[in-house]
C-alpha positions as CSV (number, residue, x, y, z in Angstrom):
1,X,-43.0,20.9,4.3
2,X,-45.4,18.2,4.1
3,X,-45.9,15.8,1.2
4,X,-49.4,16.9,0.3
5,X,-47.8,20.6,0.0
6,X,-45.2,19.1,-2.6
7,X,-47.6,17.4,-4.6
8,X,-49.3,20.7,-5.3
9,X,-46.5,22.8,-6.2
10,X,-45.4,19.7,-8.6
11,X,-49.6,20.1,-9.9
12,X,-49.2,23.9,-10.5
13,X,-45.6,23.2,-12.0
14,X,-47.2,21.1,-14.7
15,X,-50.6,23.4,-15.3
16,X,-47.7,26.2,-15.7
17,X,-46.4,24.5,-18.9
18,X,-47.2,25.8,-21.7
19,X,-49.9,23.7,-24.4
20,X,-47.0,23.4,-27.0
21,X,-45.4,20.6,-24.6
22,X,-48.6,18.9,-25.0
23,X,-49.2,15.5,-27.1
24,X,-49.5,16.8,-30.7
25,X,-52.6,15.8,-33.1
26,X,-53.2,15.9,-36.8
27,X,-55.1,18.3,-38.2
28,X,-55.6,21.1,-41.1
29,X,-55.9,24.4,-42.0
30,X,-57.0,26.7,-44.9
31,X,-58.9,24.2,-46.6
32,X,-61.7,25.1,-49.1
33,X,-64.1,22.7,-50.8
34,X,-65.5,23.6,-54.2
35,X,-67.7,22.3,-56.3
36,X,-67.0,23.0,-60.4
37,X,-69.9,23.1,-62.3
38,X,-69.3,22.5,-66.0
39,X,-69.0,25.5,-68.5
40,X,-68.9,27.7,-65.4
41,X,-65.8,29.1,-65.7
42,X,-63.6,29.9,-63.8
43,X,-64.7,31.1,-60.1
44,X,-67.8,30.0,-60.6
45,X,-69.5,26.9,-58.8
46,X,-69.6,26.7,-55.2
47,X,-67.0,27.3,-52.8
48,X,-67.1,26.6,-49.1
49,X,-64.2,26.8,-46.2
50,X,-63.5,23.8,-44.0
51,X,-62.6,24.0,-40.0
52,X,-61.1,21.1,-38.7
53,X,-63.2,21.7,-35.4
54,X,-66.7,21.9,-37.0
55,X,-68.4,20.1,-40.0
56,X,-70.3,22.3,-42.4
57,X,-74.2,22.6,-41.8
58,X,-75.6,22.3,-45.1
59,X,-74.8,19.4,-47.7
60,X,-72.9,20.1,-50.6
61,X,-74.7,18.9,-54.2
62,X,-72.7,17.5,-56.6
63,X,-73.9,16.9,-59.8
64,X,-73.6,14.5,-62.9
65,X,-71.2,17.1,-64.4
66,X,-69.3,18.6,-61.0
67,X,-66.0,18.1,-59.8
68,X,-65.5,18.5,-56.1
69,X,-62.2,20.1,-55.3
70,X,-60.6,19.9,-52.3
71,X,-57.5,21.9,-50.9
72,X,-56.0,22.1,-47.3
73,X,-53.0,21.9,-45.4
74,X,-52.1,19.0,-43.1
75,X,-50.5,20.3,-39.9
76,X,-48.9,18.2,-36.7
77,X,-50.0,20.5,-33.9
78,X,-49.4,24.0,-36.2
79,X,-46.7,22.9,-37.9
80,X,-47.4,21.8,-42.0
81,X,-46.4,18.4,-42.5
82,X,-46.4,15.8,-44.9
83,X,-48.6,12.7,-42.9
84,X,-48.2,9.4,-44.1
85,X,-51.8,8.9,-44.8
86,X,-54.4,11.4,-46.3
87,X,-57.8,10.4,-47.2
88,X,-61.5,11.4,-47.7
89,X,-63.9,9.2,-46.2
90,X,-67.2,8.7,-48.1
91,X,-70.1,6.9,-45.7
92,X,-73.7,5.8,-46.7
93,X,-75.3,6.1,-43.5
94,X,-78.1,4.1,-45.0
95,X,-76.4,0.8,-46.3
96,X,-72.7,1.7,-43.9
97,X,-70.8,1.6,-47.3
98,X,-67.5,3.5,-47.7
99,X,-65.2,4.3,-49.9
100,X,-62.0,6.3,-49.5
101,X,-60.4,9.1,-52.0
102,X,-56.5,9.6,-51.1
103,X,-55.4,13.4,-51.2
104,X,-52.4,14.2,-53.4
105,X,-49.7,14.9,-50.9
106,X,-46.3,17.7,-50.8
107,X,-43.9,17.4,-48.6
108,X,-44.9,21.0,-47.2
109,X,-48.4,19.6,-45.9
110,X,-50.8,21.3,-49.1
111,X,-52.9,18.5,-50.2
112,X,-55.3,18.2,-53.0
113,X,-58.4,16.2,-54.4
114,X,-60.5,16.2,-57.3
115,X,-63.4,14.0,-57.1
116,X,-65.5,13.6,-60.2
117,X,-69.4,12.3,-60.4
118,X,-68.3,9.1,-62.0
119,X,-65.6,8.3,-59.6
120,X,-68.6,7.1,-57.2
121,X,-69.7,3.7,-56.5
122,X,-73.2,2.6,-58.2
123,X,-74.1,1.9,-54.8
124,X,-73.9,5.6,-53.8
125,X,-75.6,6.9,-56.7
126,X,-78.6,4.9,-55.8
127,X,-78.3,6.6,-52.1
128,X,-81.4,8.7,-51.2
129,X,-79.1,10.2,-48.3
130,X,-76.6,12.4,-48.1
131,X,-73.3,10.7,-47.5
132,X,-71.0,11.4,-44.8
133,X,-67.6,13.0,-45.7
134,X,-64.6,12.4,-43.0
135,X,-61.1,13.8,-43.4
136,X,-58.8,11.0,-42.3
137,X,-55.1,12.5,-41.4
138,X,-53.0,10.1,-39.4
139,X,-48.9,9.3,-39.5
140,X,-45.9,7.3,-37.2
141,X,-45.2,9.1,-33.8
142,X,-47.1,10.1,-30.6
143,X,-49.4,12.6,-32.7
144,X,-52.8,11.9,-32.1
145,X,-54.8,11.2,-35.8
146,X,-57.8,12.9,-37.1
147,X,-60.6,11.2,-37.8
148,X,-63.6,13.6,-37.9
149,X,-66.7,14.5,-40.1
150,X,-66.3,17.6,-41.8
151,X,-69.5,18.0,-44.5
152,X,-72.2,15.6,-46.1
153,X,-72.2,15.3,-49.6
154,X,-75.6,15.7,-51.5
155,X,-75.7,13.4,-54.6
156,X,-78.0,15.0,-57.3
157,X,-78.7,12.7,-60.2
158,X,-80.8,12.7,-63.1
159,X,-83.9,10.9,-62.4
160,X,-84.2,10.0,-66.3
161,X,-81.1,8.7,-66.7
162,X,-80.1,4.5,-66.1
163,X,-77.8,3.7,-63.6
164,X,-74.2,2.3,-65.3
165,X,-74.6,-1.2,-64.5
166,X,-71.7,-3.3,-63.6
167,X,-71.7,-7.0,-64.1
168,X,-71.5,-9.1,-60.9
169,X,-68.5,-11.4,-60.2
170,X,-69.8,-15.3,-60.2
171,X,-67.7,-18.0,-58.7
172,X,-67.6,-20.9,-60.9
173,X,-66.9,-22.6,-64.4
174,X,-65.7,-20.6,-67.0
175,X,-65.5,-20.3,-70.4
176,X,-62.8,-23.0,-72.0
177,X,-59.5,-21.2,-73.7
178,X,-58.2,-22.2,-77.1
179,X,-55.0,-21.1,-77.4
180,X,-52.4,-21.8,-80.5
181,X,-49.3,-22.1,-79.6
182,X,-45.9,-21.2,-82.3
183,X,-45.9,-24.1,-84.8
184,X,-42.2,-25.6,-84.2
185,X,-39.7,-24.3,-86.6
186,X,-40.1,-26.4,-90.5
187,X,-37.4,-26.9,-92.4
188,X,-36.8,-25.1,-95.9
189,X,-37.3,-27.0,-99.5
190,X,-34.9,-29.7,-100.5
191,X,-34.5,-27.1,-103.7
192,X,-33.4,-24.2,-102.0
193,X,-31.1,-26.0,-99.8
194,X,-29.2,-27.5,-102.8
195,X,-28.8,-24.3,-104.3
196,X,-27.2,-22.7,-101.5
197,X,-24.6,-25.6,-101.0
198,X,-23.8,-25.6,-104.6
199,X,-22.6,-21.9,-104.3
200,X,-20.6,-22.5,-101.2
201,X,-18.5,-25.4,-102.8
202,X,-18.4,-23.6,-106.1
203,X,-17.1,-20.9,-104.1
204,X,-14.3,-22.9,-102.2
205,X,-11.8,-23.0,-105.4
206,X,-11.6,-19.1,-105.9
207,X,-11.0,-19.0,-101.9
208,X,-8.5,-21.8,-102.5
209,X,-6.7,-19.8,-105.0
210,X,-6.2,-16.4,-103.4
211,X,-5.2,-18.6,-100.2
212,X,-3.4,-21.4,-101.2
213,X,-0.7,-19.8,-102.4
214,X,0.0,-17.5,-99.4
215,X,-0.3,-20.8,-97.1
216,X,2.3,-22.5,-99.3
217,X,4.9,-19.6,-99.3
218,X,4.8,-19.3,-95.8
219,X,5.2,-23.1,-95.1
220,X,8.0,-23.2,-97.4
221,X,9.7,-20.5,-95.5
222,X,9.0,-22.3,-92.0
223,X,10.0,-25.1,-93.1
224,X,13.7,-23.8,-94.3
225,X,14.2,-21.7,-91.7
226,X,13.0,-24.6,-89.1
227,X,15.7,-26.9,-90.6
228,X,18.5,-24.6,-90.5
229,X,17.7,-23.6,-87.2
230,X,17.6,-26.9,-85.6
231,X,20.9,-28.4,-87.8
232,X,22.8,-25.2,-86.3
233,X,21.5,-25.9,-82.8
234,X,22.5,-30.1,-83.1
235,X,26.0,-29.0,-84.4
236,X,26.8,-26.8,-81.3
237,X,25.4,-29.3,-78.7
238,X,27.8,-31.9,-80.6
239,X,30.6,-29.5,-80.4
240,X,29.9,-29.1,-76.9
241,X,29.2,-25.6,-77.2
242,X,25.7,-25.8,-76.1
């Protein structure tokens, strides 16, 4: 058999395998976008189904009162998993700013997202674009990430209405801080003091005489026993006893 002739068996061999012995991606599955328009109840709004192969044609509005809502299921290959990063990618194709919304992970893979008109950037609010909305699933391993667009998202704000401003961050002096610290500890009045000394040493004598007495007894009683103890103890050692 030559060698050519081996190689192609060993070529077959492998196109034989089945795709499940492939490298693994990231992706998702039954994942539905909805947008919750207030006072619409519930069920009401719109509701769209995501595909991790194709984005959605249309933009989706979302207005000064909407919540978006995102659910889906992160998957390795078909299996629901918990990745170790989840994340939807907001793009201004005009200015290429972004901002990122991390999905609320379980362990079984089900993710979820609420994304409020006020949680955007001023800067997107001014956008005259739709922005770009990628799904960003990636973890450890050999699994390939995902990283793909899946809808645009239609910002629809009320001309008559200001935009929120925000104060710009300047680099330089600021304003001087006055700060007090805890006065050191004073001592009290010369009166008060007196008083309080004058009760403790008028208080030593009744102490004395509930005390004294008992110290005295006992003493008395040490002292007798003591003395006996140590005569009787000299006598014997004298004796030769001891």
């Amino acid at each position: 058999m030559h060698f050519s002739t081996v190689i192609q068996f060993g070529l077959l061999a492998l196109s034989a395998l089945p795709s499940s012995l492939a490298a693994a991606s990231w992706g998702f599955s039954d994942a539905t976008l909805s947008i919750q328009q207030k006072g619409a109840g519930v069920g009401g709004g719109l509701k769209e189904k995501l595909s991790d192969k194709k984005p959605l044609s249309k933009p989706i509005p979302l207005g000064q009162s909407d919540t978006l809502k995102l659910l889906l299921t992160a998957q390795e290959g078909r299996t629901p998993k918990k990745p170790h990063q989840a994340f939807l990618l907001l793009r201004d194709p005009a200015s290429d700013l972004d901002i990122s919304y991390a999905l609320a992970m379980k362990e079984n893979g089900k993710a979820r997202l609420e994304l409020n008109f006020k949680d955007l950037p001023i800067q997107f609010l001014k956008s005259q674009t739709p922005l770009d909305a990628n799904l960003v699933i990636a973890s450890f391993g050999s699994a390939l990430g995902y990283n793909n667009p899946v809808f645009r998202l239609s910002i629809n704000r009320d001309p008559n209405e200001p935009l929120p401003s925000s104060e710009v961050v300047r680099y330089g002096k600021l304003k001087e801080i006055h700060h007090i610290f805890k006065s050191d500890p004073k001592s009290p009045p010369i009166i008060i003091s007196l008083v309080f000394v004058v009760a403790v040493i008028a208080a030593l004598p009744a102490l004395a005489g509930f005390t004294l007495p008992v110290f005295l007894a006992v003493g008395a009683v040490a002292i007798l026993s003591g003395s006996r103890a140590l005569g009787e103890v000299q006598e014997r050692r004298l004796a030769g006893l001891r």
